[in-house]
C-alpha positions in Angstrom: 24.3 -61.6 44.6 24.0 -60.4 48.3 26.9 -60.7 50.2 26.5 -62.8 54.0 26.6 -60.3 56.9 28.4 -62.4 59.4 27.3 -60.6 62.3 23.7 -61.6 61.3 24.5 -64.9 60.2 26.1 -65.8 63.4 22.5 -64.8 64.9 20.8 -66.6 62.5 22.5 -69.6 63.5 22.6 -69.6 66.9 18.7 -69.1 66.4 18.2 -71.9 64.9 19.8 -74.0 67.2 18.3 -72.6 70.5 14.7 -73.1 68.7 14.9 -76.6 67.6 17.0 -77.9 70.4 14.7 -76.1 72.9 11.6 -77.3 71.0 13.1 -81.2 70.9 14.1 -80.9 75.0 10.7 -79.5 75.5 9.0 -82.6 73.2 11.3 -85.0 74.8 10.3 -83.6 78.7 7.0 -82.5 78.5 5.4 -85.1 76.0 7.2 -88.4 75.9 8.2 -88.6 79.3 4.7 -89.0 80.0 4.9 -92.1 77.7 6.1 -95.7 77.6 9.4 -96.3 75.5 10.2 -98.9 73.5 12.5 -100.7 70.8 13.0 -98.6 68.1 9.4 -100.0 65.2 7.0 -98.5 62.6 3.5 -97.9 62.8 1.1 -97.4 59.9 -1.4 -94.4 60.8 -2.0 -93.4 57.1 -5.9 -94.4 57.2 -6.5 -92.7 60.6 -8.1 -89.2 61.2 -9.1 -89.4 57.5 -5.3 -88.2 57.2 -5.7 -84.6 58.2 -3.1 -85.1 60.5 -1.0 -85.7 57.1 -2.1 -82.3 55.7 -0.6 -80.9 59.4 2.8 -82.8 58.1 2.8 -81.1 55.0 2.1 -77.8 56.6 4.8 -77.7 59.4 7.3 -78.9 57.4 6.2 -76.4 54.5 6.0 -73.4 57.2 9.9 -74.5 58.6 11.8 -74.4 55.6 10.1 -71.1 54.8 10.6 -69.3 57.8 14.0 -70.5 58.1 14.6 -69.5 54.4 13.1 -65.9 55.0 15.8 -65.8 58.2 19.0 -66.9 56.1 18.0 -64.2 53.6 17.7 -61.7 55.6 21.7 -62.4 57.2 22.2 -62.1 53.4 22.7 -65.9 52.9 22.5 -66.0 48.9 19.8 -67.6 47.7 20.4 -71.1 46.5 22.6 -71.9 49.6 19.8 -70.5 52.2 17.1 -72.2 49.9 18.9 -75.4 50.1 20.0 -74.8 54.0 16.3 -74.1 54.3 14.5 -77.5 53.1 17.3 -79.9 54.8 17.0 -78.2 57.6 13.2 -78.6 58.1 13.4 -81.7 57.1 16.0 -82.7 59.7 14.0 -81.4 62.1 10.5 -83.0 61.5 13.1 -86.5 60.8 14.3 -86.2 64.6 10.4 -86.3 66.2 9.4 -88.9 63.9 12.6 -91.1 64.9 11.6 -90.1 68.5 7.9 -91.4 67.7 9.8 -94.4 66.4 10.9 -95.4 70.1 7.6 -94.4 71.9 5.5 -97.8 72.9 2.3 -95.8 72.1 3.4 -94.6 68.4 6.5 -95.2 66.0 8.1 -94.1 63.0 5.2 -93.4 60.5 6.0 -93.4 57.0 2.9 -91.4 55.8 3.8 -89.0 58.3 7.4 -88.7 56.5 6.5 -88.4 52.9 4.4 -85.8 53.9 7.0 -84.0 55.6 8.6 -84.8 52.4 6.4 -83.0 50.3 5.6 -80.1 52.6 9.3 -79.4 52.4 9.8 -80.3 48.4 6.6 -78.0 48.3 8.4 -74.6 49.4 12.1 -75.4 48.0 10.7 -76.6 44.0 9.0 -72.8 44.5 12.1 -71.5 45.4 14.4 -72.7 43.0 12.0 -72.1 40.2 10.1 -68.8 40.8 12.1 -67.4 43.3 8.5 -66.9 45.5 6.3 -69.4 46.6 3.1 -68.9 44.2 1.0 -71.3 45.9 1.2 -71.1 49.2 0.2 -73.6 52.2 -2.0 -72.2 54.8 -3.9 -73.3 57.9 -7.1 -72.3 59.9 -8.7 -73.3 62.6 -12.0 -72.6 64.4 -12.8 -73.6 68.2 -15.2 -75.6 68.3 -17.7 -77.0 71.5 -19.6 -80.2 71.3 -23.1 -79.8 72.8 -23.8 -83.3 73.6 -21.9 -84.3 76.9 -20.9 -87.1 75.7 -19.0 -85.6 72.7 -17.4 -83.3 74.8 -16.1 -85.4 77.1 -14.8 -87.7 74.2 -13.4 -84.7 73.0 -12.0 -83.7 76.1 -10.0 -87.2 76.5 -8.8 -87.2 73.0 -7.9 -83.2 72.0 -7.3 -81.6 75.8 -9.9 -79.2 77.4 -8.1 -75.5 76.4 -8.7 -73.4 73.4 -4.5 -74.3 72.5 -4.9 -78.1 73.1 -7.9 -78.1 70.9 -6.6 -76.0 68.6 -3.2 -78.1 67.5 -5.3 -81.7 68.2 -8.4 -81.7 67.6 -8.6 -82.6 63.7 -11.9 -81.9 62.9 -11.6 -78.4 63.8 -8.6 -77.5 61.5 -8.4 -76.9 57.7 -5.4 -77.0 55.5 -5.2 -75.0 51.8 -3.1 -74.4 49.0 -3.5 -70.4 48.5 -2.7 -70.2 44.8 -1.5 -66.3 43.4 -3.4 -65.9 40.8 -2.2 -63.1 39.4 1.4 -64.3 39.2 0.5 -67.8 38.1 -1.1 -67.1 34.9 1.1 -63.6 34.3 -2.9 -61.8 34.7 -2.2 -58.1 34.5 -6.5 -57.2 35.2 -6.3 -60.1 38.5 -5.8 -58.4 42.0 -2.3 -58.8 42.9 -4.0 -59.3 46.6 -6.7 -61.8 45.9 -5.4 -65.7 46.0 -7.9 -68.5 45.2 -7.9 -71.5 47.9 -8.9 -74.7 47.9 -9.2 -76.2 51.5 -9.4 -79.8 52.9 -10.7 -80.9 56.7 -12.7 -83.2 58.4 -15.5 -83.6 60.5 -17.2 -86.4 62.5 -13.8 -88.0 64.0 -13.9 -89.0 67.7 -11.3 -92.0 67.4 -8.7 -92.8 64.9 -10.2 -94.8 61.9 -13.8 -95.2 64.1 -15.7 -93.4 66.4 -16.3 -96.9 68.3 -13.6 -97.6 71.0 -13.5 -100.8 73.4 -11.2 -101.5 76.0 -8.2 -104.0 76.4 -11.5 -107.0 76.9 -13.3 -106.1 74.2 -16.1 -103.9 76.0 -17.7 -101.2 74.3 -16.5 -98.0 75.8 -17.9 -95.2 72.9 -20.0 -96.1 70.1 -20.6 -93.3 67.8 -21.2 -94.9 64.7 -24.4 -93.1 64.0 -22.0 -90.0 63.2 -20.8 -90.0 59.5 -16.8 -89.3 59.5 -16.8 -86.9 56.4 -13.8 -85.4 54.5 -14.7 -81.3 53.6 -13.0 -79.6 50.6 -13.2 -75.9 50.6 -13.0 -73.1 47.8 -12.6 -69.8 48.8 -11.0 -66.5 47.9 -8.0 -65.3 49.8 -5.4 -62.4 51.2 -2.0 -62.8 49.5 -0.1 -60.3 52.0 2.9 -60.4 50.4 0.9 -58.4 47.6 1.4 -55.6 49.8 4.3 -53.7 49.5 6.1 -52.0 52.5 9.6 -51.1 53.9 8.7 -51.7 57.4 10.5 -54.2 59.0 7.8 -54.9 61.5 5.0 -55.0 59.4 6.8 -57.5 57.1 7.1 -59.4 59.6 3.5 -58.9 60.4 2.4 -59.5 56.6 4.9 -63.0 57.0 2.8 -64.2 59.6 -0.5 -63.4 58.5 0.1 -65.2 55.1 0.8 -68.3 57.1 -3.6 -68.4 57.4 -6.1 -68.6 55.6 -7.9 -65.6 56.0 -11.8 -65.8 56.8 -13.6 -65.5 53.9 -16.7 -66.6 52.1 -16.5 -70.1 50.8 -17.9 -73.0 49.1 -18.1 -76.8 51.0 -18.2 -80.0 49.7 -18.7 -82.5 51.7 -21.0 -85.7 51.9 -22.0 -85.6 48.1 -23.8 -82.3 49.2 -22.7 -78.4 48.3 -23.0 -75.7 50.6 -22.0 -72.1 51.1 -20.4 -70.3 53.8 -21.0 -66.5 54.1 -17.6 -66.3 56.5 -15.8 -69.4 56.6 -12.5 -69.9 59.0 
């Protein structure tokens, strides 16, 4: 059992709080400021955005808890007590933004959002405790995407922002979630590549409101009426990079091979979506 290196545990610490209490300040400033407060209510989201914004839960609180897991171990935290400081952690942190969603006029405390923080978090510590590595992994990738019509676009503009970043982290039918499963250490496969994962991917496309791509205004007036485009769910299956295959003693690169193993990377892949199959020679 590795003993704590105080020096680095200190750091480790400190971290911690700068990043989430800089993060929160910076949520509290820079988004809700811009938005109405109100009494302290729920709000049921689970059917919108045909709940890819729940797979983005899952993900964020998966990719916390590991992160800060990876950071407790390396100040030589041992490894029950970092797994566990890991998960409550995370899940502290994703329970303070919905509670501040819970006093915004223009949201409120979603419980689909919750669980799936929930389960993002329960899906990296269960790994923990009982492999000691995290065999299937949660990944996420996400391709720019421009809508040709100008109408779209400008829909697009008002809901998901005009830059490559805003689009990016809002605009839902761009992004794609996946569970990255290691093969190899899964089924104990001494032939299997220890490199190659096997994904299966969800997304959506089609989404230019909520639960409807029709939107009125506050007298009932049609505003956007896209109902002619089908809001479809995608699932993906595709091979994949399991960096942590590779072995180095590089701090940097380990680093590097963290990061990179927190996408999916671009690969060819199989789509089902709308009853129909297709395949992708390069899929992101």
């Amino acid at each position: 059992m590795p003993n704590p290196h105080p020096e680095r545990v200190k750091w480790v610490a400190i971290g911690h709080s700068v990043a989430f209490a800089g993060s929160l300040t910076g949520l509290v400033v820079l988004w809700y400021a811009d938005h109405p407060r109100s009494g302290f209510h729920f709000f049921d989201d689970n059917a919108e955005w045909l709940q890819v914004d729940k797979a983005g839960h899952l993900y964020s609180a998966y990719m916390i808890s590991h992160t800060s897991s990876e950071l407790w171990k390396w100040a030589g935290v041992p490894r029950k007590k970092r797994i566990w400081l890991a998960g409550i952690g995370g899940l502290a942190y994703q329970s303070i933004i919905e509670v501040l969603d819970g006093f915004s006029a223009e949201y409120g405390f979603s419980a689909g959002d919750y669980v799936a923080n929930i389960l993002g978090t329960a899906t990296f510590v269960s790994q923990e405790l009982l492999w000691d590595q995290q065999k299937i992994k949660i990944k996420f990738s996400v391709f720019p995407k421009r809508y040709t019509e100008p109408q779209l676009e400008q829909r697009a503009n008002k809901l998901y922002g005009k830059t490559i970043i805003e689009r990016s982290l809002k605009d839902y039918n761009q992004q794609t979630y996946w569970l990255s499963a290691d093969i190899k250490s899964l089924f104990h496969s001494e032939k299997w590549p220890a490199w190659l994962n096997i994904s299966i991917g969800y997304g959506a496309k089609g989404m230019f409101g909520g639960t409807s791509n029709k939107v009125t205004d506050q007298n009932g007036n049609i505003i956007f009426d896209r109902t002619d485009i089908p809001r479809q769910r995608q699932w993906y299956l595709s091979p994949d990079l399991n960096f942590s295959a590779f072995k180095t003693n590089k701090k940097g690169v380990k680093i590097l091979f963290f990061i990179l193993d927190s996408f999916k990377f671009p690969a060819p892949a199989l789509e089902l979506s709308g009853g129909k199959l297709r395949g992708h020679f390069l899929y992101f």
